[in-house]
DSSP file (Angstrom, degrees, kcal/mol; ACC not computed):
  #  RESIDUE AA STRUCTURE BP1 BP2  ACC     N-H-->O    O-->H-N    N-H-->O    O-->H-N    TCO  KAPPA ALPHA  PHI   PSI    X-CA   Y-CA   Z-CA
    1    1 A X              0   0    0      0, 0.0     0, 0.0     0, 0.0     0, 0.0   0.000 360.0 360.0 360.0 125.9  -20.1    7.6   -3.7
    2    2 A X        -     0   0    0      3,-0.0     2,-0.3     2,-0.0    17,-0.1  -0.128 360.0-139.7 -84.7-158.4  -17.4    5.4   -4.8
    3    3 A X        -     0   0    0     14,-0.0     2,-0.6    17,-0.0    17,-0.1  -0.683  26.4-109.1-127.8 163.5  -17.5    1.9   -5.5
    4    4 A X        +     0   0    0     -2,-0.3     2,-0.2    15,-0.2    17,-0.2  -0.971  67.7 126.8-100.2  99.7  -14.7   -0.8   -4.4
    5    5 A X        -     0   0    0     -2,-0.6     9,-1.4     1,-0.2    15,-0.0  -0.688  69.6 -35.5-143.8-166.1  -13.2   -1.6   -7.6
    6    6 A X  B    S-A   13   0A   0     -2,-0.2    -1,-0.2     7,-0.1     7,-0.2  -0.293  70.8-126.6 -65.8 166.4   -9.4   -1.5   -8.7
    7    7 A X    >   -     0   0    0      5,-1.3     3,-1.6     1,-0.1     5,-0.0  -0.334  33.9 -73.4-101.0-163.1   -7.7    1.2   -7.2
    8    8 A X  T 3  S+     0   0    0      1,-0.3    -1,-0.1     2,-0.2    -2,-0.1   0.488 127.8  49.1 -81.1 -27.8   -5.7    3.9   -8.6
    9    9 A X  T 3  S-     0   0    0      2,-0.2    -1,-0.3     3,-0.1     3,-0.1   0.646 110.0-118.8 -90.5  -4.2   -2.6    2.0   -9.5
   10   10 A X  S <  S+     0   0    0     -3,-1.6     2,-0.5     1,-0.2    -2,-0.2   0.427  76.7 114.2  95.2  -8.0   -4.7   -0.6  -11.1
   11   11 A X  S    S-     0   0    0     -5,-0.1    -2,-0.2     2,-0.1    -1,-0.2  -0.931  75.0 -29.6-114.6 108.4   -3.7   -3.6   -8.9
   12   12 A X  S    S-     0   0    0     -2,-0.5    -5,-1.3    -6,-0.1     2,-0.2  -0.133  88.9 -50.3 105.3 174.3   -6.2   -5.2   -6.7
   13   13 A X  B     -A    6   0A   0     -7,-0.2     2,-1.2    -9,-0.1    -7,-0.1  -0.514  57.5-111.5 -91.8 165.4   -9.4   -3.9   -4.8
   14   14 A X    >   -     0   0    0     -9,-1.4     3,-0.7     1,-0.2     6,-0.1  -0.840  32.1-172.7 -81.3 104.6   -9.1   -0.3   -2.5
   15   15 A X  T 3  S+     0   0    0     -2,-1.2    -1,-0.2     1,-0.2     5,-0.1   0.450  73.2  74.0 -75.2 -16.3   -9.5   -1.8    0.6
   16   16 A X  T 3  S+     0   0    0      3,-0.0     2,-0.7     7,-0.0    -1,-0.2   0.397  78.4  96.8 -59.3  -3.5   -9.7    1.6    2.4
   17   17 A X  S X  S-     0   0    0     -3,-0.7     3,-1.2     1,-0.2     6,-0.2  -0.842  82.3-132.4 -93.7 119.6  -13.4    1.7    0.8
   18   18 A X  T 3  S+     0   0    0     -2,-0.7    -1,-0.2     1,-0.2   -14,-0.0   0.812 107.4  50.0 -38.6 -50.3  -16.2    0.4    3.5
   19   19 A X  T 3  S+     0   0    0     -3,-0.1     2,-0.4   -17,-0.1   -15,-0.2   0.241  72.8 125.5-103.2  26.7  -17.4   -1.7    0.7
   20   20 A X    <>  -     0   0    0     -3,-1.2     4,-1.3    -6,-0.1     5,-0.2  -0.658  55.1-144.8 -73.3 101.7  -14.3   -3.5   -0.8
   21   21 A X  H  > S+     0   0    0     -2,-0.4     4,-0.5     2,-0.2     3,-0.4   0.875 101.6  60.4 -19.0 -58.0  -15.1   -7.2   -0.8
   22   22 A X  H >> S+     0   0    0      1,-0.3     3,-4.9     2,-0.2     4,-2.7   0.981 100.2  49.1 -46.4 -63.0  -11.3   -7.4    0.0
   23   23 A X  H 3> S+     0   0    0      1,-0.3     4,-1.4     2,-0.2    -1,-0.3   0.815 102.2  57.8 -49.6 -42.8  -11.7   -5.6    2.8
   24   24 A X  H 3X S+     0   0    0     -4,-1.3     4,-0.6    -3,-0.4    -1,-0.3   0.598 113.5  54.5 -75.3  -8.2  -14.8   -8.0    4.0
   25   25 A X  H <X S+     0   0    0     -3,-4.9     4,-0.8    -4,-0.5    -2,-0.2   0.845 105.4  44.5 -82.5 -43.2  -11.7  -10.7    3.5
   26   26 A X  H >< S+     0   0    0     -4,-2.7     3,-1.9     1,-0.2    -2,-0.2   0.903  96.9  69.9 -67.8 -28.0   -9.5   -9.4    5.4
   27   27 A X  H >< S+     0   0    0     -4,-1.4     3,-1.7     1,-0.3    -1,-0.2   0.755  88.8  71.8 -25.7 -60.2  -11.8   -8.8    8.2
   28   28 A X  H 3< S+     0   0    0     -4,-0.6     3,-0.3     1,-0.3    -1,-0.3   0.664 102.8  43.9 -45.0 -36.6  -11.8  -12.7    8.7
   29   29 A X  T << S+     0   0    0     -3,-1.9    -1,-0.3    -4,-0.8    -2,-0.2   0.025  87.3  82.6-105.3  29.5   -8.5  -12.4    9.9
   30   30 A X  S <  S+     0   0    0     -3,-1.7     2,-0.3     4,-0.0    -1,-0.2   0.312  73.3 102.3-103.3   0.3   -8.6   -9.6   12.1
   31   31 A X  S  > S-     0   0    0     -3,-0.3     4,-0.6    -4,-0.1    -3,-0.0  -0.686  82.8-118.4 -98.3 142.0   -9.9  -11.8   14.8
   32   32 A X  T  4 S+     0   0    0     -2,-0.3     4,-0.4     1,-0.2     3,-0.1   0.837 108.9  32.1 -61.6 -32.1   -7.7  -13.0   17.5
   33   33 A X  T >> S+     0   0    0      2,-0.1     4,-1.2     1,-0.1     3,-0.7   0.901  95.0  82.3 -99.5 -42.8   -8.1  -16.7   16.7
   34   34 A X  H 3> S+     0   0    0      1,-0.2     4,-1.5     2,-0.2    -1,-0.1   0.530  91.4  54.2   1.3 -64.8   -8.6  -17.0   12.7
   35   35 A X  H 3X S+     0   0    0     -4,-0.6     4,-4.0     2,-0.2    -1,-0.2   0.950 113.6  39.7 -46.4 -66.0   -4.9  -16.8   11.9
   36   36 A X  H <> S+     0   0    0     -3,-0.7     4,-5.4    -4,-0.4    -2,-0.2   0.791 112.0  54.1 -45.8 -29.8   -3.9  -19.8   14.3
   37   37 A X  H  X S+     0   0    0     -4,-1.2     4,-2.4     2,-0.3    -1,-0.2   0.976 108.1  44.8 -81.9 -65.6   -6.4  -21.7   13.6
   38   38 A X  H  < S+     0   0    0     -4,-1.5     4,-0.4     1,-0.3    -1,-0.2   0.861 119.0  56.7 -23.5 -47.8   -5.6  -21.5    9.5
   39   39 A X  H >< S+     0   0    0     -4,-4.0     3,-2.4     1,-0.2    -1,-0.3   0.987 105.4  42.2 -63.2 -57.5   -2.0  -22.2   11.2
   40   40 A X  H >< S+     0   0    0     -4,-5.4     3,-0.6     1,-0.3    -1,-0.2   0.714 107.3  62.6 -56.1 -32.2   -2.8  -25.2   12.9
   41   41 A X  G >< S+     0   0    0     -4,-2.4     3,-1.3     1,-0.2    48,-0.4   0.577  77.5 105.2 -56.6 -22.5   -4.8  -26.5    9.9
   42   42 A X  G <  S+     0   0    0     -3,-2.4    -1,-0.2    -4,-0.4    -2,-0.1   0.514  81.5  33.3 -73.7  -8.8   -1.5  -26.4    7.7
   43   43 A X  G <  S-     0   0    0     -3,-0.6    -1,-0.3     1,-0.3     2,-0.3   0.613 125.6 -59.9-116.2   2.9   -0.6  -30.2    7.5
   44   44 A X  S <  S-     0   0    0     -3,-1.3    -1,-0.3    -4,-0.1     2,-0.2  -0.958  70.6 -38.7 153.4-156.1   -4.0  -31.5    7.4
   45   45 A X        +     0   0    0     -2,-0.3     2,-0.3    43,-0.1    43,-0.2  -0.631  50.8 176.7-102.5 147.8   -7.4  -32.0    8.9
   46   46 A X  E     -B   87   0B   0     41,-1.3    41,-3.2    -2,-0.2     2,-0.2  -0.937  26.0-110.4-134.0 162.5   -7.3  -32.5   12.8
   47   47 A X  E  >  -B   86   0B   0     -2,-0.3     4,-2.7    39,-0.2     5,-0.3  -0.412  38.0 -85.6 -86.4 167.2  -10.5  -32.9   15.2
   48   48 A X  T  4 S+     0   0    0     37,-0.9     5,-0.1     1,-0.2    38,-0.1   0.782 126.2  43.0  -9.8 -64.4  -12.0  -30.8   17.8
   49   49 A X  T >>>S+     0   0    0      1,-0.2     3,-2.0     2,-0.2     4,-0.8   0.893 108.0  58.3 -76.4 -38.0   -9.9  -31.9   20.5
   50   50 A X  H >>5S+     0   0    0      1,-0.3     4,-3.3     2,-0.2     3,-0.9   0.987 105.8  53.8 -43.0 -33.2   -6.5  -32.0   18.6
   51   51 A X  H 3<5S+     0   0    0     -4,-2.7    -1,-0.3     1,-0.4    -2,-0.2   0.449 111.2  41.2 -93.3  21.9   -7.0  -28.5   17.9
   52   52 A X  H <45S+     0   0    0     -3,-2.0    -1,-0.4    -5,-0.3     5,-0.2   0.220 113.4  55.5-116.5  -0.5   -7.5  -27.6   21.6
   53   53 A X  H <<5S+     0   0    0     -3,-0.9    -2,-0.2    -4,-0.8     3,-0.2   0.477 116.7  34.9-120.5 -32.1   -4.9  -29.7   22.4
   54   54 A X  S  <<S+     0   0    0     -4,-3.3     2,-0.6    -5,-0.6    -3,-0.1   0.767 104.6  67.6-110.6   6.8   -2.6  -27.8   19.9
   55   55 A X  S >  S-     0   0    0     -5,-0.2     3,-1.1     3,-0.1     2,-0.5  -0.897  82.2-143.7-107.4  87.1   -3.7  -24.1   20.1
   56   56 A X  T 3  S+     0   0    0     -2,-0.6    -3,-0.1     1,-0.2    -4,-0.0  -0.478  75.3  23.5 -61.1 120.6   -2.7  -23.3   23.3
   57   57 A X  T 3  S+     0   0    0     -2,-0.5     2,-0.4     1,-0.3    -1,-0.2   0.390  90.6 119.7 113.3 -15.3   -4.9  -20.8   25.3
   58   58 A X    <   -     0   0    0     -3,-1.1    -1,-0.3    -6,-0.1    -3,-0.1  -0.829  49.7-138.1-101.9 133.8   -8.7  -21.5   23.3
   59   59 A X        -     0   0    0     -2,-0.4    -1,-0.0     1,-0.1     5,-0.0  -0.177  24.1-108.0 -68.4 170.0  -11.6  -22.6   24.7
   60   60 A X  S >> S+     0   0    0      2,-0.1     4,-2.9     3,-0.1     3,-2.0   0.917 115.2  48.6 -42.9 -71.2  -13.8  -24.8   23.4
   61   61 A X  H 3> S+     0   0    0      1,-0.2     4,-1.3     2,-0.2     3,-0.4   0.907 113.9  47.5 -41.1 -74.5  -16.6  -22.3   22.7
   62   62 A X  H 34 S+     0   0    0      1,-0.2     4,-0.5     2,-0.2    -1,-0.2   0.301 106.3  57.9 -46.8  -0.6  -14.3  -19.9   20.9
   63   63 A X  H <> S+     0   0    0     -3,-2.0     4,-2.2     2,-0.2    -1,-0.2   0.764 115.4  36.6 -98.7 -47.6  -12.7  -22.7   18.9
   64   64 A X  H  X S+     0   0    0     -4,-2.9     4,-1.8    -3,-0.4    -2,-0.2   0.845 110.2  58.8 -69.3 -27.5  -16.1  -23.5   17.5
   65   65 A X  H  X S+     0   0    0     -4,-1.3     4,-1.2    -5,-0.3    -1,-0.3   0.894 113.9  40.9 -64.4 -54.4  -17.2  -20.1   17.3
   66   66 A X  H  > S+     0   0    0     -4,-0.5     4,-2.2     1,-0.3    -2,-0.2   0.820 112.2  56.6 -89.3 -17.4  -14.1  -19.5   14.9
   67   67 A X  H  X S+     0   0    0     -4,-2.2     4,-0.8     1,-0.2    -1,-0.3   0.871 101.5  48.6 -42.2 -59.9  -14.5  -22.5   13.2
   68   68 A X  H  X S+     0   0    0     -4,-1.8     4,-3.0     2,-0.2    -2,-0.2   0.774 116.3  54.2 -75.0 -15.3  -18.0  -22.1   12.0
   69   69 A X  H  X S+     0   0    0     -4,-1.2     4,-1.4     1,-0.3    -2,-0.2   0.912 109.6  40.6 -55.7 -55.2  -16.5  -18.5   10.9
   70   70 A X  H  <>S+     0   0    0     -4,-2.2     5,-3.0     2,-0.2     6,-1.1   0.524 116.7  51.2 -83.3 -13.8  -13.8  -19.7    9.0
   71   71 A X  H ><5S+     0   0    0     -4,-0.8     3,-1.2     3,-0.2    -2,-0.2   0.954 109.9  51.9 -74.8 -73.2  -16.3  -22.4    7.7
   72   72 A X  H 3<5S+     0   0    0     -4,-3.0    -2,-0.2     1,-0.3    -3,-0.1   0.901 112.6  44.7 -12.6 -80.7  -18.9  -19.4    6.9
   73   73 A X  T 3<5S-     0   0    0     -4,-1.4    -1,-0.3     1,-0.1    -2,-0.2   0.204 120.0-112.1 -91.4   6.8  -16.1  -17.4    4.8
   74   74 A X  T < 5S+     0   0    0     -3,-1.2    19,-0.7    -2,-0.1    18,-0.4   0.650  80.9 124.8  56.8  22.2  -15.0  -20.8    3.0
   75   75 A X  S   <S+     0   0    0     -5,-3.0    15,-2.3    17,-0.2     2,-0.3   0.727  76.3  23.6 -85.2 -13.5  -11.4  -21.2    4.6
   76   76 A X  E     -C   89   0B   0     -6,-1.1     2,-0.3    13,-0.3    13,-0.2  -0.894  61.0-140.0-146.3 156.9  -12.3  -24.6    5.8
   77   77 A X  E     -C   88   0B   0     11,-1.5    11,-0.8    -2,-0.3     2,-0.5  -0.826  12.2-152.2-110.5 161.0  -14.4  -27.7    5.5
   78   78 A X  E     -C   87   0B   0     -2,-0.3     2,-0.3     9,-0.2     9,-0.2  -0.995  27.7-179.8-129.3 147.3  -15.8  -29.6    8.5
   79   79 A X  E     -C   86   0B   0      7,-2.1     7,-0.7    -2,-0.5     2,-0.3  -0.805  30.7-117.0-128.3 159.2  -16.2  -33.5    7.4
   80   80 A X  E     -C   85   0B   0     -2,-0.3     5,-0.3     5,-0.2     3,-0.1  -0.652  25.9-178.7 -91.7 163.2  -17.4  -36.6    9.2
   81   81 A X  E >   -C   84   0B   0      3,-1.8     3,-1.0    -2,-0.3     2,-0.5  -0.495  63.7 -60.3-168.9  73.4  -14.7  -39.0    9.4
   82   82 A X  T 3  S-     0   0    0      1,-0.3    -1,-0.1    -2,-0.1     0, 0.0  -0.447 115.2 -21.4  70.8-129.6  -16.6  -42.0   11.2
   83   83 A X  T 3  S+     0   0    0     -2,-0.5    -1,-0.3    -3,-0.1     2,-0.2   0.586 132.2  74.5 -89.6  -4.5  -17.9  -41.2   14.3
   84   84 A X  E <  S- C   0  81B   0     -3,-1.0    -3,-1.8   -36,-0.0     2,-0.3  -0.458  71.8-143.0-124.6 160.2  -15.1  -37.9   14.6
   85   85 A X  E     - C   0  80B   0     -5,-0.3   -37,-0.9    -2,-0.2     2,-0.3  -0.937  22.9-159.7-140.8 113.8  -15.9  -34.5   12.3
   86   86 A X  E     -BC  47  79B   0     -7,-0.7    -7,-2.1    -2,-0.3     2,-0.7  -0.714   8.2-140.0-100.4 140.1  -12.8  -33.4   11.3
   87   87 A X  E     +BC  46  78B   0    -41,-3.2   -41,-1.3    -2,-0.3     2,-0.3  -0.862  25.0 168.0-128.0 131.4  -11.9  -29.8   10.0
   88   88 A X  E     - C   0  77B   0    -11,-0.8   -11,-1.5    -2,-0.7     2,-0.1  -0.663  35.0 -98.4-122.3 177.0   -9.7  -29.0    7.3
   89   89 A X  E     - C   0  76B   0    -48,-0.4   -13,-0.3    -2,-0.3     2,-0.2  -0.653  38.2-147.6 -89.0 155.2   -8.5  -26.1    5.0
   90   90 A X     >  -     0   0    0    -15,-2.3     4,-1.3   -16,-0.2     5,-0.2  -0.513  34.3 -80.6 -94.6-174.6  -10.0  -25.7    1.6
   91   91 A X  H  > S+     0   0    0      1,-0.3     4,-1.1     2,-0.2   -16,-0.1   0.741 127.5  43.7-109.1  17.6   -8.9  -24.7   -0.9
   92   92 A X  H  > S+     0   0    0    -18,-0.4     4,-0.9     2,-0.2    -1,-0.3   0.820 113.8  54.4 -73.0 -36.3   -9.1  -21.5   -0.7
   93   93 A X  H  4 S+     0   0    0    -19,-0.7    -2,-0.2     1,-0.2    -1,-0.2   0.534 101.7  53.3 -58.3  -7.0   -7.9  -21.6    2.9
   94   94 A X  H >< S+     0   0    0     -4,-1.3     3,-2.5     2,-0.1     4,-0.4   0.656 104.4  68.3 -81.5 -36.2   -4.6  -23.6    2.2
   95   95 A X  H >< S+     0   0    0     -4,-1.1     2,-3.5     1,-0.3     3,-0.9   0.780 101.7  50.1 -34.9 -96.8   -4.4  -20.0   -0.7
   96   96 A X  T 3X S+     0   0    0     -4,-0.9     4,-1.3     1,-0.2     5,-0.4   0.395  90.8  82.6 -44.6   2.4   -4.0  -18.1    2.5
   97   97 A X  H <> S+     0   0    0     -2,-3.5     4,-4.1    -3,-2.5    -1,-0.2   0.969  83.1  53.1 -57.8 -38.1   -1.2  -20.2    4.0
   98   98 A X  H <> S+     0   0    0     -3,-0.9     4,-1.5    -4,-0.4    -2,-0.1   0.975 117.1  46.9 -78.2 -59.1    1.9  -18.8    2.4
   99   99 A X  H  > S+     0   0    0      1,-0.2     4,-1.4     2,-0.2    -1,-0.3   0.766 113.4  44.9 -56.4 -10.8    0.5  -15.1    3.8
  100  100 A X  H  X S+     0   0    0     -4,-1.3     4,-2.4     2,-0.2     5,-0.3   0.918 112.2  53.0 -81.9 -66.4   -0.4  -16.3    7.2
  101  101 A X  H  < S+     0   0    0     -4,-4.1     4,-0.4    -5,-0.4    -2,-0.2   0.719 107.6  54.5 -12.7 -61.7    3.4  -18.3    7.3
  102  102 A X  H >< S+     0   0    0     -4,-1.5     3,-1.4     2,-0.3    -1,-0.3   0.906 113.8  39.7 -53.9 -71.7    4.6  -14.8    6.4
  103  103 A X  H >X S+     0   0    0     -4,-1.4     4,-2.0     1,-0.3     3,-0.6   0.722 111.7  56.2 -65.8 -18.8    2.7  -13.2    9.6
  104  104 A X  T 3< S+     0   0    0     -4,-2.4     4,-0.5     1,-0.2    -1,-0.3   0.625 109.5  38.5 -97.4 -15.6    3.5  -15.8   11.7
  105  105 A X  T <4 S+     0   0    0     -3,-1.4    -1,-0.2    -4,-0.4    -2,-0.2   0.015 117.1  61.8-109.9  41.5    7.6  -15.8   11.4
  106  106 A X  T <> S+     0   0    0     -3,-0.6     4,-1.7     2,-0.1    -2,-0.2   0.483 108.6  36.9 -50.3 -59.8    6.8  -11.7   11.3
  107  107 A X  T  < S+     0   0    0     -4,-2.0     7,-0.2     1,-0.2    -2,-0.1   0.819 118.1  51.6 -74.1  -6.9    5.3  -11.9   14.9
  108  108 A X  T >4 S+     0   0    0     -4,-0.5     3,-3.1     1,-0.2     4,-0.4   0.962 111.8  48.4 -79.6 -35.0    8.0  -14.7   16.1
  109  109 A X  T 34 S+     0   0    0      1,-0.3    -2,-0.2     2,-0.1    -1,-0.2   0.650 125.7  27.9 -54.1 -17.8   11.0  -12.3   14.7
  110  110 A X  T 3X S+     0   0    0     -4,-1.7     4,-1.4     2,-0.1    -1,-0.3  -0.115  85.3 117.5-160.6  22.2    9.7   -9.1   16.5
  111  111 A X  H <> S+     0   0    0     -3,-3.1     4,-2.2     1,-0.2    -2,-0.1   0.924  76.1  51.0 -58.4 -47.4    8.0  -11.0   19.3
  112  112 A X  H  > S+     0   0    0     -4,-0.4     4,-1.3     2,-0.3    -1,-0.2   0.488 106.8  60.1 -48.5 -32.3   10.3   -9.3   21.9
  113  113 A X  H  > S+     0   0    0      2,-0.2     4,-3.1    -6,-0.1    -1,-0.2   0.886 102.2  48.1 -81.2 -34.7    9.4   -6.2   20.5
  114  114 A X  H  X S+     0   0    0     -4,-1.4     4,-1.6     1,-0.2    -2,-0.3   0.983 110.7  46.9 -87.0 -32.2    6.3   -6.4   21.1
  115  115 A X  H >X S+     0   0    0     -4,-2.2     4,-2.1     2,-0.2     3,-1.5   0.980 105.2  58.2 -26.9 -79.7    6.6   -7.3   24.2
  116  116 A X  H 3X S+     0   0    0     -4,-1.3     4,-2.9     1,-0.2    -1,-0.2   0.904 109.4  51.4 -25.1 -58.6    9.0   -4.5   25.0
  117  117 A X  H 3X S+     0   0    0     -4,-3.1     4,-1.6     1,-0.2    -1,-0.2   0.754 112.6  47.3 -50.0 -36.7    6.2   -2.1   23.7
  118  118 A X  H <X S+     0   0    0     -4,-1.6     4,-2.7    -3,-1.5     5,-0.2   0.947 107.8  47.9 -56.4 -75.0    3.7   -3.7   25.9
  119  119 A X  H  X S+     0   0    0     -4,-2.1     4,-4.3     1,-0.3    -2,-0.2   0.902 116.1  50.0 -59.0 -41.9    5.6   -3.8   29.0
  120  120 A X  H  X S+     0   0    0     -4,-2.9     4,-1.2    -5,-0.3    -1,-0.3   0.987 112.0  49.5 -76.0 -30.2    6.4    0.3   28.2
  121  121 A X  H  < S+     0   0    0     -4,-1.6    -1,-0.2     1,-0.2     4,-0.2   0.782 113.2  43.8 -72.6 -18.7    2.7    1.0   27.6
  122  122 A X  H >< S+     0   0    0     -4,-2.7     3,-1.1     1,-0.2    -1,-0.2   0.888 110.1  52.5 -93.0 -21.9    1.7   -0.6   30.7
  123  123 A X  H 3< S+     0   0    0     -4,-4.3    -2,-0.2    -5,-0.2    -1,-0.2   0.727 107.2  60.7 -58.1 -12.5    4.5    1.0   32.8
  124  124 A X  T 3< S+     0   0    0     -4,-1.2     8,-3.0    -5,-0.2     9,-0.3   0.609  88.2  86.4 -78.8 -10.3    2.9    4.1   31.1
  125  125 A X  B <  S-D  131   0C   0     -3,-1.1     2,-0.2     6,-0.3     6,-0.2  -0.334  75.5-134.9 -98.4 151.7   -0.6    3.6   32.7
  126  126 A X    >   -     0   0    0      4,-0.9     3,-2.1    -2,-0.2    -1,-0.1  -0.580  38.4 -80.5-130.1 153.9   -1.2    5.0   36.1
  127  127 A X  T 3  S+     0   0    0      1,-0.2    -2,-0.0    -2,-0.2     5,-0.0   0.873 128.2  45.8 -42.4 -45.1   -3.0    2.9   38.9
  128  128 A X  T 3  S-     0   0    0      2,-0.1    -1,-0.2     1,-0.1     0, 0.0   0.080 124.2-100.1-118.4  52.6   -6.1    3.3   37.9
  129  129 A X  S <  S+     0   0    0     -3,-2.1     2,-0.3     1,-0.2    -2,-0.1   0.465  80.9 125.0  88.6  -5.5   -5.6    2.7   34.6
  130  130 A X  S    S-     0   0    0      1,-0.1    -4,-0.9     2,-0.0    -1,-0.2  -0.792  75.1 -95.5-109.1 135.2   -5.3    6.6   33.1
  131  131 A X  B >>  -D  125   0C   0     -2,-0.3     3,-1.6    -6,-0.2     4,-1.3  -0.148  39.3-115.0 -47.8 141.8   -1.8    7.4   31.0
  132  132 A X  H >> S+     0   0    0     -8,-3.0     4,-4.4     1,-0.3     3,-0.6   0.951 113.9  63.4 -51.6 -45.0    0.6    9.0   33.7
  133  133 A X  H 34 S+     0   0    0      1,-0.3    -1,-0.3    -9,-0.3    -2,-0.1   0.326 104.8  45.1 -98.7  25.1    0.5   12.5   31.5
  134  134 A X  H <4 S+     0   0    0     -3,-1.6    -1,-0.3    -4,-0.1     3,-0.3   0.759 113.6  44.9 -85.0 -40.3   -3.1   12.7   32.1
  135  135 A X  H << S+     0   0    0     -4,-1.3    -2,-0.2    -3,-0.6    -3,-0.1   0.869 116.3  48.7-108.1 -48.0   -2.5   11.9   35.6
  136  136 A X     <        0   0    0     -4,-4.4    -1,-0.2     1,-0.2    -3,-0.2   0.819 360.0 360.0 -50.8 -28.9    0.7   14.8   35.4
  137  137 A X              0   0    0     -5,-0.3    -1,-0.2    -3,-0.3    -2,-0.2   0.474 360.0 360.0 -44.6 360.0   -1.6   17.5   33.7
């Protein structure tokens, strides 16, 4: 059985390996909210409500839910600040900025694409929901 060590070129862990530490990192951002939230963190620690106020489209529950996640995994601290608990990156979550930055003016440049992709996959979808060339077979 292998092991998750460097991989074959010598640089970095195999992340194709089920049991790549890396892999258990990246995981952390494979979640819908993770990324934003890490985004929204980038100029400094805001409270609860700021960040509901600036993440359009997350509950409450799921904000805390990704919070305590990112919290878990070390991306973040959560602080008292008076009567307020404020949550900020650490610093291993400000590491992960410059690559989040990166993904985030990917998905605005090639927002419209995805979109486009979208719009053809759902035109592709039959009423009730089955691809048209099932529906043609």
């Amino acid at each position: 059985m292998e092991t998750c060590g460097l991989n074959g070129s010598g640089e970095g862990h195999d992340i194709l390996l089920a049991d790549c530490p890396a892999r258990t990192a990246l995981d952390l951002f494979g979640g819908t909210w993770s990324v934003v939230v890490v985004y929204a963190l980038r100029s400094g620690p805001r409270r609860h409500g700021e960040l509901i106020e600036a993440i359009g489209g997350i509950s409450s529950k799921v904000l805390t839910q990704t919070l305590r996640r990112l919290e878990r995994h070390g991306l973040l601290v959560r602080e008292r600040a008076g009567r307020n608990v404020v949550y900020d990156l650490s610093d291993l979550g400000r590491s992960a900025l410059q690559p989040v930055a990166v993904l985030a003016e990917w998905a605005h440049t090639h927002a419209e694409a995805v979109a486009d992709a979208q719009r053809h996959a759902a035109d592709a979808d039959g009423p009730s929901g089955t691809w048209r060339y099932l529906i043609d077979s």
